[in-house]
N, C-alpha and C positions, 0 to 999 in steps of 0.2 A: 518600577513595579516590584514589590516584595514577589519573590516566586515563592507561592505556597506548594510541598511536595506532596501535602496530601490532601483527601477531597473532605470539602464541607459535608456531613449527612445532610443536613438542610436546602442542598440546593440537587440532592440525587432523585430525581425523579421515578419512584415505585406506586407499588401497591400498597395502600395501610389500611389493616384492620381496623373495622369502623365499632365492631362487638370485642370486647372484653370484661374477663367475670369482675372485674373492681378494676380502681387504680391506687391503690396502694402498690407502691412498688415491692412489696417485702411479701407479696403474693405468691409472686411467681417464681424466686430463688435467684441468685447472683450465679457468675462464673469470672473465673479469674487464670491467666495466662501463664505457662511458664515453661521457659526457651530461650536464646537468643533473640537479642531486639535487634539483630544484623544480621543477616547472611547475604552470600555471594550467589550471582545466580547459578541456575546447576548442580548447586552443591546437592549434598544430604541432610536433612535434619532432623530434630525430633522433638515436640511439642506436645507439652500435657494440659488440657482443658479440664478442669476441678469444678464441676458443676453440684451447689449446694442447695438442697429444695427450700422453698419458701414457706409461709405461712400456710400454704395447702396442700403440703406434700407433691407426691406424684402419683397418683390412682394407677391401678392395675391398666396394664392397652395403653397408659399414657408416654409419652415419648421427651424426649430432647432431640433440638435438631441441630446441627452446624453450620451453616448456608457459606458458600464462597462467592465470589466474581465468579458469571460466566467466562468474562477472557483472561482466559491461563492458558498458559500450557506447561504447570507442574504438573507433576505425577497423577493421575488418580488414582483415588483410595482403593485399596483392598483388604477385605477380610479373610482372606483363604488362606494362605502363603504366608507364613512368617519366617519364609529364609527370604521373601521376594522384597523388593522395595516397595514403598507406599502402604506396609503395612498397619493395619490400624485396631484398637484392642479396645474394651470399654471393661469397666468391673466395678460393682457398687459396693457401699458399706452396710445396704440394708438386703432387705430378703427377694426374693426371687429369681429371674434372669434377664438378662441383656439378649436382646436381638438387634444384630445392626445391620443395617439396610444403607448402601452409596446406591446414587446416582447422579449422573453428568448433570443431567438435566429435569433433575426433580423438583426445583425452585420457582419460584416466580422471577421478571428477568428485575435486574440484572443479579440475584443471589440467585442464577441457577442450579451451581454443583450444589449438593448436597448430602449430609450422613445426617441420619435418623437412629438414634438408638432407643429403642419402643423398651418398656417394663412388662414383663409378662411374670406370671405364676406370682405375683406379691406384688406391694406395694414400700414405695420409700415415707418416710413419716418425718416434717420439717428435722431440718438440719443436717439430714442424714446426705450422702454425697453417691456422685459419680464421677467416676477418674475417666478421661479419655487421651490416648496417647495416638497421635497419629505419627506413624514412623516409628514404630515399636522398635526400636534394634535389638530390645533382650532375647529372639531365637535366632539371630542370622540376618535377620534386613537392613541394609545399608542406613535404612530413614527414607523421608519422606523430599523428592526430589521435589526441588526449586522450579521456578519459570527461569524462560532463558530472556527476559526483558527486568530494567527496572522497575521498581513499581516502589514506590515513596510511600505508599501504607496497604499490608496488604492483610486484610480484613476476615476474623472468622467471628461472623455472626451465628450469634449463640439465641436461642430461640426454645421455650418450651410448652407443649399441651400438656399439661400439669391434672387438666379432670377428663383425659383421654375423647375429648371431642373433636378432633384433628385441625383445632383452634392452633397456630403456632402463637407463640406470646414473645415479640422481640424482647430477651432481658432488659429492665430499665439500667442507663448510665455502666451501659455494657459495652467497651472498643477495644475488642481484642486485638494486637497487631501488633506486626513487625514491618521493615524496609527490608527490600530484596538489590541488592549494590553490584555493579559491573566486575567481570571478571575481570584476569591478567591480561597486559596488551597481547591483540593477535595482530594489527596492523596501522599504521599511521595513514592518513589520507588526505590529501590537501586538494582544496577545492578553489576554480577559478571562475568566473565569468567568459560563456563563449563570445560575447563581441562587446565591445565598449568602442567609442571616438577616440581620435587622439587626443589626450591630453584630459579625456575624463576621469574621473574618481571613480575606483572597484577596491575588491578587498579580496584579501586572501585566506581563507579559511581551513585550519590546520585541525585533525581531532586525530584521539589515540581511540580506538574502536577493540572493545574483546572479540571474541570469538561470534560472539551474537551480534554485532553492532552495536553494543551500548558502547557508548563515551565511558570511557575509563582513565584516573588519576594513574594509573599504574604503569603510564606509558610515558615518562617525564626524558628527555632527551637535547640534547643539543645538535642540531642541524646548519649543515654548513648548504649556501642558496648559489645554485648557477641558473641564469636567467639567457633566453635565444635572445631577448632584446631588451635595449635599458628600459628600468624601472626605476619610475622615483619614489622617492620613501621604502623601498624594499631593503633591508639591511643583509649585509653578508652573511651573517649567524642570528640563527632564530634560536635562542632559550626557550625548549617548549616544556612545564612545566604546571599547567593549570588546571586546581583541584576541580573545576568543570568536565576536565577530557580534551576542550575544543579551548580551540582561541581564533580570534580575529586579528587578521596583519591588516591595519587599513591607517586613511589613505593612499592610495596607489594610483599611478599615472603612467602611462607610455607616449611619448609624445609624438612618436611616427607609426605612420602604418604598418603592419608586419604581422606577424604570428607569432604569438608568444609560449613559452612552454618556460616551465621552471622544472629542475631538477632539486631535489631535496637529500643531501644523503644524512644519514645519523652518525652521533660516532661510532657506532659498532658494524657499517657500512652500509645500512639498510638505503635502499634506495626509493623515493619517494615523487611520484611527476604528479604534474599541474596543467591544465590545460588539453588540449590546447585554445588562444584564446585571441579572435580578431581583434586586429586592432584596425577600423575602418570608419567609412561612413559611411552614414545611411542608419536606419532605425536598430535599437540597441535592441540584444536579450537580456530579458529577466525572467528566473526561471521561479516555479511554484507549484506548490503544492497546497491545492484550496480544497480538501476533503479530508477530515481525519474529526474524530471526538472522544472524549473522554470517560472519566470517572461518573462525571455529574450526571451521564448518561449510562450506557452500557458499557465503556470504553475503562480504562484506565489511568493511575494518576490526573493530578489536577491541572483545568483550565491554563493558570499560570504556566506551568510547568510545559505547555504545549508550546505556548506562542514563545518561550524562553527559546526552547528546543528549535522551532524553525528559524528562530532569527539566527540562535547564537551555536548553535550545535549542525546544522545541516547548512548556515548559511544561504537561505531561501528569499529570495526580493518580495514577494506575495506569497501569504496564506488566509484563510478563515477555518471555522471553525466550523463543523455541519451536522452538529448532534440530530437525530430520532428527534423529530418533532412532535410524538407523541409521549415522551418519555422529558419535555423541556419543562422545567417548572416555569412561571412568572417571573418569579427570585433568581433563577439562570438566566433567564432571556433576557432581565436587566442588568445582571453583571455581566455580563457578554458583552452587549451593548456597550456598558460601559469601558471593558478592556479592550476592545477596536477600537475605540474613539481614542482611548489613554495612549493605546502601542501605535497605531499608523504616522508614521513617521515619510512624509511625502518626498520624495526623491532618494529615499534610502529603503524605506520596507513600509509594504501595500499591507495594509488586513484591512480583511471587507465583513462586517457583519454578515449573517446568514444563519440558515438551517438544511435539515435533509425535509423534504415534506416526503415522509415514507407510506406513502399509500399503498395499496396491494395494486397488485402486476394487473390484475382485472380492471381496477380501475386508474391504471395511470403508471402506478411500480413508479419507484423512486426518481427521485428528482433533487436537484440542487437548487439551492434560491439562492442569491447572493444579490444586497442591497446597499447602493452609494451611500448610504447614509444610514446614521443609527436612529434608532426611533421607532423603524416600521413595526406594524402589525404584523406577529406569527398570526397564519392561516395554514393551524394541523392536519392532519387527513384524520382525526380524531383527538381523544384527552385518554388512551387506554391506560396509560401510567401516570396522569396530571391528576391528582385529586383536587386541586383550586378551578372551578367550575366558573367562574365570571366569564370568562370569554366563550364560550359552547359557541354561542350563535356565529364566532367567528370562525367554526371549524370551514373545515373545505373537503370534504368528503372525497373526490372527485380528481382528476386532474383540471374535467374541465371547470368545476368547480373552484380550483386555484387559479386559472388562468383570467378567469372572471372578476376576482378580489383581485387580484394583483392593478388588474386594468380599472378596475372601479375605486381605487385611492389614487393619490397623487403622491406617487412612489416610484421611484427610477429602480430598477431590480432586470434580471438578468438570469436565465436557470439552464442547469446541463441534466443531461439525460445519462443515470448512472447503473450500471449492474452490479447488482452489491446481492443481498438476501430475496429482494425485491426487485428482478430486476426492470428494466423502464420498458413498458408498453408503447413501443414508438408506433402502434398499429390504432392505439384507443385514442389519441389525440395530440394535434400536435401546433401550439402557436407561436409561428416564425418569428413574431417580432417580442418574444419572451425567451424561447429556448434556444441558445444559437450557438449549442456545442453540446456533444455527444461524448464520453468517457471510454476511451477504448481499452485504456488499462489500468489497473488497480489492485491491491490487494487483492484482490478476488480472481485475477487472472489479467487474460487479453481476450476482448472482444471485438475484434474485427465488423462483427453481422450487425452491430448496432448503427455502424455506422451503413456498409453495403446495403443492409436491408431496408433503409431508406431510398436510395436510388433510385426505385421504379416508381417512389411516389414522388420525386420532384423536391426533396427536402433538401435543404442548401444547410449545411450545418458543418460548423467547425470540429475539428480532433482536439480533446485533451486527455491528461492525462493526471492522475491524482492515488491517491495511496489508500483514500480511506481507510487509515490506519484505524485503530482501535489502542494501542499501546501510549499514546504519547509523544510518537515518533514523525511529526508531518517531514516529508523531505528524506529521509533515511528510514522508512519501515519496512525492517528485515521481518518475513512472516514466522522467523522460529519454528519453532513444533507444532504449530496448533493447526487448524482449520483452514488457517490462510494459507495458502499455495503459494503466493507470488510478493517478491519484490514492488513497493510502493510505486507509483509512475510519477514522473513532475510533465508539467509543461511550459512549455518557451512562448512567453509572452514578446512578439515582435511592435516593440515601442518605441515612443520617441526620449520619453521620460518615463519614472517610475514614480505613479502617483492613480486614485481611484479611476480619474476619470480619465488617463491611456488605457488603463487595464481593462475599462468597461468597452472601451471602443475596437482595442484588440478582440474580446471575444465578438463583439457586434458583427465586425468584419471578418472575424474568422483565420486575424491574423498570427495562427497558434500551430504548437506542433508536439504531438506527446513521446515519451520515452517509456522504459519500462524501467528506468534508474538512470542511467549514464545522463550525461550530459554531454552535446554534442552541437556543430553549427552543422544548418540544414539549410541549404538556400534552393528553391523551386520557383522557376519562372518561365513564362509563356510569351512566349514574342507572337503577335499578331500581324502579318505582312501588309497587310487590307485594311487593320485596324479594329476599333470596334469601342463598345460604351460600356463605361465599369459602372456599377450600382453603391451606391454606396449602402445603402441597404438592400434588401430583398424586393425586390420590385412585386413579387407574387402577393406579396403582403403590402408592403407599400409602393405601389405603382410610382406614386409624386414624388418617392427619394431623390437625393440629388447627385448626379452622375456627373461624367466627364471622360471625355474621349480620348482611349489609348492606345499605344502601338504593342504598348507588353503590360503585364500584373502578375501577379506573386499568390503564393498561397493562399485560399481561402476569397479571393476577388469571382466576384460575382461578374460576367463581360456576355456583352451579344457581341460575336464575333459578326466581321463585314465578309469575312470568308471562310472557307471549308476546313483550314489546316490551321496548326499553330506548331511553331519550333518551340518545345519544351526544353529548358536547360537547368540542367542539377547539378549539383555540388555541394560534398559535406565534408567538414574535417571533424576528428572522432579521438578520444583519448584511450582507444583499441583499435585494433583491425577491422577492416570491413569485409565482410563474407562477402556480401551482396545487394544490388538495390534494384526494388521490382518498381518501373514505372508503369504506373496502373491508368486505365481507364476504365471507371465502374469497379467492376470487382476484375475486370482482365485485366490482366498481366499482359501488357505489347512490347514492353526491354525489359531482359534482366541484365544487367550488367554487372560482374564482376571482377574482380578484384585481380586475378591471377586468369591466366590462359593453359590449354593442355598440357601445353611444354611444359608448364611451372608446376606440373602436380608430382607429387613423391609419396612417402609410404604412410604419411598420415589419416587416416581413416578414423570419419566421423560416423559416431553415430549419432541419432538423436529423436526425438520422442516427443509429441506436442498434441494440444487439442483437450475436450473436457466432454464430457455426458450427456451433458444437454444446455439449457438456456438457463435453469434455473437452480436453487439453490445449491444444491447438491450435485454441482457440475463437475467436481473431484475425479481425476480420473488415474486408478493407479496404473501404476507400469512396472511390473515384475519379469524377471528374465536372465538370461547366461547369451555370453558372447564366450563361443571358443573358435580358436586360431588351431588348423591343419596345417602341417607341414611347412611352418614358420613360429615364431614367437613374437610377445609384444616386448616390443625392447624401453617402450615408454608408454605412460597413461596420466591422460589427463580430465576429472570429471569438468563437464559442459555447463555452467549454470548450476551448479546443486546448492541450493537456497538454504534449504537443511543438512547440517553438518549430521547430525543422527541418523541421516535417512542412505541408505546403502545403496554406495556407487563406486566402484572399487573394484581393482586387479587380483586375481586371485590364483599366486600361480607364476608361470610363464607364458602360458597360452589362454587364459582366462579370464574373466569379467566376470562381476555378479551386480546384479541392479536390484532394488526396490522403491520407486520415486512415485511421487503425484506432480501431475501437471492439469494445470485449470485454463486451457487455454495457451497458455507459455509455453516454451521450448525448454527442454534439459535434456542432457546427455555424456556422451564425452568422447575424447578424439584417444586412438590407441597411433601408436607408430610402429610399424610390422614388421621384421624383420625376413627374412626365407625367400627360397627360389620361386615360389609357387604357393603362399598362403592362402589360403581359403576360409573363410568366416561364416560362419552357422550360430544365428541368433535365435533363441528360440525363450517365447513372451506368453503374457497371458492374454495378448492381446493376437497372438497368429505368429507364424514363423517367418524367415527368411531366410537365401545363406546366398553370399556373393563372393566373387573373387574379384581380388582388387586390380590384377592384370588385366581384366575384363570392363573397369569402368573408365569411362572416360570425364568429360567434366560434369556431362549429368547427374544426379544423384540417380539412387535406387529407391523406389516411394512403395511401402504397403501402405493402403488404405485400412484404419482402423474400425471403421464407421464410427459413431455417435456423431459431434460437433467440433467437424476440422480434424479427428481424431486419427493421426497418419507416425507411420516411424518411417527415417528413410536413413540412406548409406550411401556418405562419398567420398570422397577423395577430395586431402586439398594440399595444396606447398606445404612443405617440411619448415617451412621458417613463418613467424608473423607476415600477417598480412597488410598492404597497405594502409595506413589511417586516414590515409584523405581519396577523394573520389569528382572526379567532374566529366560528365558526358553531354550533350544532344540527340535527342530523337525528335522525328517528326510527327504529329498525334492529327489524325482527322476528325473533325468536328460533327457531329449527327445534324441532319436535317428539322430534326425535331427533339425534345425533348433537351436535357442535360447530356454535358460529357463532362463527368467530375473526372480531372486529371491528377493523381498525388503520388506518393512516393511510399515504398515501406522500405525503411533500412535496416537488414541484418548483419549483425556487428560480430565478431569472431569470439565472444564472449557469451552467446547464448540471447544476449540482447535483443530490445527491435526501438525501431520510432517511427513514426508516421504521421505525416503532416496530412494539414488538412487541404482538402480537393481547391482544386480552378475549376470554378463551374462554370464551364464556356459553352454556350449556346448561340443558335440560330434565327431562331421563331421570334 
């Protein structure tokens, strides 16, 4: 596959004007670019747009407009401030004035941001110009910041109403643009598989990452390998060196069981771990991230460039592709098609064709579709951005309206229930033997309630997890600056093999488990002493599936238990410490089990901050606030999770903290280490106060309730040193006389992390 880095206009699914005054191109007036064709992300720059009128001038009210990508997160523009950054200037060569007018989201999508610069008092008369400089630096402004992501072409669409009718005229054979290229290395990072057989084939996955997580050339090093257990084809010294950022070490093998962990150091002593990584038997992980979309959509960078990235840059076993269904052209949805079929490569890397079918929350809210086979019919929730009208009749208005297409061709397909802008309406419908996973985390945050909030209706439905990026990035999508709150999720496909149809039958059973980044081994299993009958589908749905009678089952196993009780047994090894692991029934919490005991607490003091708004788009929830320390000092600080390096989390002081973060559901914060006879902490938020002493707590935390959704800060206490990486208990969980008892796990990791597997739904009746 040639990796194209930037996107075809022909397969971007918008809006186009069906009225314009002629087509002569020489109507409407040219513009031409002039800046660097490079910068790094972050930087500052400064770029001048030379807009020349056409054959018809520009009438007085008539305007020029600039249109960008909705997803950035460079600067935006301002006119007020020119000592400030982003500032932006206009000045013509003929008579009257320039008024300019930003906004975010003035455009149609996906060229939402926008600058309008309207002509008032005169008019310009062909040939005559307008200069536009965004990132003025001639009074004091730095320029015009950068996004903190790659972006292989980044596009200012130049657009004019030339007879003031607020007609915009896309300039003809007008592509303005630059490449936005990875900063200096901030960290190396090598990536393993958590369980393989002995003696199977994995890889090892090596990247130099900036500050932002882009893959960066800038990170070139020699690394010397110590390994807990032999490995074959592993070589003693990695040359790492590759103008991608990332390299693959493969094949690799272990030939005895054990646990594997690799140590990496560089020569200037950096140290670098791997793992840690089963070497057993019994069904393998492969880990994925199947939601993210592009350019050709609302997204960024090109197609190509995605499926590069999750093979070869994140090291991902399964991805697809899940563009805006209403925003898919025809000419996308067959190169699609055809770049699944080209990249699936079976026993090495899954891609499944698919789409987002993005209906409104009213009727259905979003959804995942993902299809064994290339070929199927898209069935839209509309054509709002498809101007090719052939297919209408096949829209799907409806959820239940998709659920009906899907069942009425002879199409193997599979869909998750996802919270994204739209989020999924698990209350307006829902078809077991189509949807059989729910998305708890994503870019967008952690949704826990999507999946609880089905419980009392009896839905048997798998945990994953997925990124829905928008950058580029499946497998590694850092949310930067912008709107997205959270680290991308993967999830752990428990398989026998890596090929369409394990991965179709993992979700069917529900044999999954999501993270919110990490990668980590999770094993959860139910010993039956009485026994009982596993489904191998939904019996609710398919009564006549076909079973078989067991003493134990694993995640996501559907069982009619022959007795009251089931011995639950966990264990997970983790490439951090483990805070904590709640085993849940329903949405209660019956163990928590941790990691350290009272004795093992010291002057470490967490804070931390979690929960979002509400349900729906605009679930952002910020957290502003001061942490001061009485009658002690912080002798060390650490932030918890801050996903945005811009965003203010930081010691100030000796006795001091200042915060400013969003969290969307996810956890952030950070751990102080106390010093003094008798310190005392008084945190005070825009969210309510607190103040605790830490002689005073024991291993409980201290919990305000913030209200909105889940929206809580709490303060505790934990060991001065790292905390364990592996964890394994027993509890005993009693089964309901009726109904479901979904039994699962949520793991919180010492890094801010979480993962959560999907339920044993062991029943009675």
């Amino acid at each position: 596959m040639t990796i194209k880095r930037d996107v075809d206009p022909e397969m971007i699914g918008e809006s186009r004007l069906r009225t314009i005054p002629g087509t002569d191109p020489d109507l409407f007036g040219t513009a031409i670019l002039e800046g660097p064709d490079h910068v790094e992300v972050r930087s500052y720059q400064t770029f001048k747009i030379t807009y020349t009128t056409g054959k018809l001038g520009l009438d007085d009210t008539g305007a020029v407009r600039v249109a960008l990508r909705l997803i950035s997160d460079a600067g935006a523009l301002q006119t007020t401030d020119p000592a400030a950054p982003n500032y932006v200037t206009a000045r013509s060569s003929g008579d009257g004035q320039l008024m300019l007018k930003y906004d975010r989201n003035g455009g149609q999508r996906p060229w939402n941001e926008t600058l309008t610069i309207y002509q008032r008092g005169g008019y310009l008369r062909p040939g005559e110009t307008i200069e536009i400089t965004l990132g003025d630096a001639s009074q004091g402004s730095p320029g015009l910041l950068m996004s903190t992501f790659f972006e292989g072409a980044r596009v200012f669409r130049v657009m004019a109403d030339v007879q003031a009718t607020g007609n915009f005229i896309p300039l003809p054979d007008t592509r303005l643009e630059f490449t936005v290229g990875a900063g200096p290395l901030h960290r190396h990072l090598a990536v393993l598989p958590t369980r393989r057989r002995p003696g199977e084939s994995f890889c090892l996955g090596l990247k130099a990452e900036d500050l932002w997580g882009n893959p960066t050339d800038q990170g070139p090093t020699r690394f010397t390998v110590e390994s807990s257990l032999p490995v074959s084809g592993l070589p003693e010294v990695i040359e790492f060196a590759p103008e991608s950022g990332a390299m693959r070490i493969e094949p690799l093998s272990v030939a005895e069981e054990g646990l594997l962990t690799l140590r990496l150091t560089s020569e200037d002593g950096r140290v670098v771990e791997a793992g840690p990584m089963q070497i057993c038997q019994g069904r393998v992980h492969y880990w994925g991230d199947l939601h993210g979309q592009t350019g050709e959509t609302v997204g960024t960078n090109s197609i190509e460039h995605y499926f590069d990235f999750a093979r070869n840059k994140s090291f991902l076993d399964v991805t697809s592709h899940q563009a805006n269904d209403f925003q898919i052209k025809p000419a996308f949805w067959d190169k699609l098609n055809r770049l699944t079929a080209e990249l699936n490569e079976p026993g090495v890397f899954t891609v499944l064709p698919g789409y987002e079918w993005s209906g409104n929350t009213a009727v259905g809210g979003d959804h995942n579709v993902f299809f064994r086979e290339e070929g199927a019919q898209i069935y839209r929730c509309s054509h709002a951005l498809v101007e090719e009208h052939d297919d209408l009749d096949a829209d799907a208005h409806t959820l239940t309206d998709l659920y009906g297409k899907l069942h009425a061709e002879p199409v193997d397909a599979v869909m998750y229930a996802h919270v994204g802008g739209r989020y999924a309406n698990i209350h307006f419908d829902h078809d077991p033997k189509l949807e059989a996973a729910v998305e708890v985390h994503s870019a967008w945050g952690s949704f826990e309630w999507v999946l609880t909030d089905g419980f009392p209706m009896r839905r048997r439905v798998g945990v994953v997890a997925n990124s829905d990026g928008h950058k580029g990035r499946p497998g590694a999508s850092y949310p930067g600056a912008s709107f997205f709150g959270a680290y991308g999720g993967l999830t752990c496909f428990l398989m026998e093999e890596n090929t369409r149809e394990a991965v179709f039958e993992a979700i069917r059973r529900r044999h999954t488990y999501g993270t919110s980044g990490p990668r980590l081994a999770i094993d959860i299993s139910a010993d039956l002493p009485e026994g009982g009958t596993l489904y191998h589908r939904n019996p609710l749905s398919e009564p006549d599936c076909a079973t078989e009678e067991v003493r134990s089952c694993t995640m996501g196993d559907i069982v009619r238990s022959s007795g009251a009780s089931a011995r639950i047994s966990v264990s997970v090894d983790a490439p951090v410490g483990i805070e904590s692991i709640e085993l849940r029934k329903g949405s209660e919490t019956t163990t928590l089990w941790r990691s350290y005991r009272e004795s093992d607490l010291g002057s470490r003091l967490r804070l931390m901050w979690s929960g979002a708004e509400y349900r729906g788009r605009g679930r952002n929830t910020r957290w502003q606030g001061r942490a001061l320390v009485a009658g002690g000092r912080i002798a060390q600080f650490a932030p918890v999770n801050r996903l945005n390096p811009e965003q203010t989390l930081e010691q100030i002081g000796s006795n001091g903290a200042i915060f400013d973060t969003i969290t969307t559901g996810n956890r952030m914060g950070c751990d102080m280490w106390l010093e003094g006879a008798a310190p005392e902490l008084s945190l005070t938020t825009n969210r309510g106060n607190l103040t605790v002493r830490p002689a005073d707590l024991g291993i409980e935390p201290v919990v305000m309730d913030a209200g909105g959704l889940a929206r809580k800060l709490f303060v505790q206490r934990l060991p001065n040193t790292p905390l364990a990486r592996n964890a394994s208990f027993e509890a005993e969980v009693d089964i309901a006389a009726t109904g479901d008892t979904p039994v699962w796990i949520c793991v919180n990791l010492e890094d801010g992390n979480q993962a959560w597997t999907s339920p044993i739904y062991l029943h009675r009746d």
